[in-house]
C-alpha positions as CSV (number, residue, x, y, z in Angstrom):
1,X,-5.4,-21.1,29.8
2,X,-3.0,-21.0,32.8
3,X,-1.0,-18.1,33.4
4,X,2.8,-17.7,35.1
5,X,4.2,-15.0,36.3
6,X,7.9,-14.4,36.5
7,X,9.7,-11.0,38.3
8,X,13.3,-11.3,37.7
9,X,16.1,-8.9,39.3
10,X,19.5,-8.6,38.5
11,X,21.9,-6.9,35.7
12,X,21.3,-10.4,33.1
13,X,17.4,-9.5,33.8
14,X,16.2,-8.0,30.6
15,X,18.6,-10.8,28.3
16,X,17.0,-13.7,30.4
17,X,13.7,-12.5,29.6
18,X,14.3,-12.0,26.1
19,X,15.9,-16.1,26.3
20,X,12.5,-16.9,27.2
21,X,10.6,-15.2,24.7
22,X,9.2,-17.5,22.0
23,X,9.2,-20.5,24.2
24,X,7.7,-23.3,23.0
25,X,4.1,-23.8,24.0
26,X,3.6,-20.5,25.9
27,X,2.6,-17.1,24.9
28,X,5.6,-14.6,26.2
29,X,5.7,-11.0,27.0
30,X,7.6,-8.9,29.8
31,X,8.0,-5.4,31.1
32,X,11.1,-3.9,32.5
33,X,9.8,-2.1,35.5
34,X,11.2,1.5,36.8
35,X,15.0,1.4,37.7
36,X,15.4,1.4,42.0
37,X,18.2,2.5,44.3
38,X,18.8,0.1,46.5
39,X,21.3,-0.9,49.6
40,X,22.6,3.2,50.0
41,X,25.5,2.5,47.3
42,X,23.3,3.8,44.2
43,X,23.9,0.2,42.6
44,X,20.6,0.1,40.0
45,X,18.9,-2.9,39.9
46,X,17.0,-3.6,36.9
47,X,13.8,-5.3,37.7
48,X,11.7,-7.3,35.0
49,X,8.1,-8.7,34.9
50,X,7.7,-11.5,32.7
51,X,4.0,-13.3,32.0
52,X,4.1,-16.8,30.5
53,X,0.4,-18.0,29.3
54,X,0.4,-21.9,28.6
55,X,-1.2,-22.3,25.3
56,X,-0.8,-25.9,24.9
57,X,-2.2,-28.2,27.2
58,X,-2.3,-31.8,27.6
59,X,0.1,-34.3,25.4
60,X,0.9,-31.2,23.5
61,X,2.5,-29.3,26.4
62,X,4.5,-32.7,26.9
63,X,6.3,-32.2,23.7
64,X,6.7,-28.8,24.3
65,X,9.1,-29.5,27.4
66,X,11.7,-30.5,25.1
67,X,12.0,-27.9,23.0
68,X,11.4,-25.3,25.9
69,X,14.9,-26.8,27.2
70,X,16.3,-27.1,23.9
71,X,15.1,-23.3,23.4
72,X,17.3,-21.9,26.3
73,X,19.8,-24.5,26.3
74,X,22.5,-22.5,24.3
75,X,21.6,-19.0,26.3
76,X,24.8,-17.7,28.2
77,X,24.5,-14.9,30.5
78,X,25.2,-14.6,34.5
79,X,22.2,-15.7,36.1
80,X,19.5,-13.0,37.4
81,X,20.0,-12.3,41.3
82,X,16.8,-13.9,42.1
83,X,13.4,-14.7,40.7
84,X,9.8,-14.6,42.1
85,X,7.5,-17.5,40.3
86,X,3.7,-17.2,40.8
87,X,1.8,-19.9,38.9
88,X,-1.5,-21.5,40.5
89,X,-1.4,-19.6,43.8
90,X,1.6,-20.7,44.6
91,X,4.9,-19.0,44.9
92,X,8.4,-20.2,44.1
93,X,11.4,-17.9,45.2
94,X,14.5,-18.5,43.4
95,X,18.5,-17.5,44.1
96,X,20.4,-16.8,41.3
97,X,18.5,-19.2,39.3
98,X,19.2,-19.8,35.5
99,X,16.8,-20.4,32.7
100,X,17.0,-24.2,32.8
101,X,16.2,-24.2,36.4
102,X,13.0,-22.0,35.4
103,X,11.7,-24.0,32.7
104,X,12.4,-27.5,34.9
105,X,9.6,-25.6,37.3
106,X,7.4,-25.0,34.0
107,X,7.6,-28.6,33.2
108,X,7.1,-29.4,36.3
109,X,3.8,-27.6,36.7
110,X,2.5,-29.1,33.7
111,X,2.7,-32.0,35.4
């Protein structure tokens, strides 16, 4: 069973998570990590730790991809400042990324 995992920042980062929750073909769960003070203007950022473990593999995953984007296709919300994606050993950093462009990168690892 591979595992993902996501950190999110920004103010949409608890509602983003919450889109991905229930995604087709994985097993989702997340943690909102301890508010920070950051850049000396007191501006909270809220920080979020998601962890995405694939329990589908194979042809099954395949068909999973499309309802994973028809899962988030309908979420609205200002995308999260940026987004850390560990899956495999390797490491994807993200700029105000939204869900779509996270679960392309899913189905793209299942490749």
């Amino acid at each position: 069973m591979s595992q993902i995992q996501i950190s999110l920042e920004g103010t949409s980062a608890i509602a983003f998570a919450e889109a991905l929750v229930g995604l087709p073909g994985y097993e989702v769960s997340y943690e909102v990590m301890p508010d920070e003070v950051v850049r000396g203007e007191k501006e909270n950022v809220i920080r979020v730790l998601l962890l995405l473990k694939l329990i589908t593999a194979g042809a099954d995953a395949t068909g999973k991809v499309v309802g994973a984007a028809e899962h988030v296709r309908d979420f609205v919300s200002p995308p999260v400042k940026s987004a850390l994606i560990v899956m495999d050993g390797k490491r994807v950093k993200l700029e105000n990324p939204t869900t779509a462009q996270i679960v392309e990168i899913l189905r793209e690892s299942e490749k």
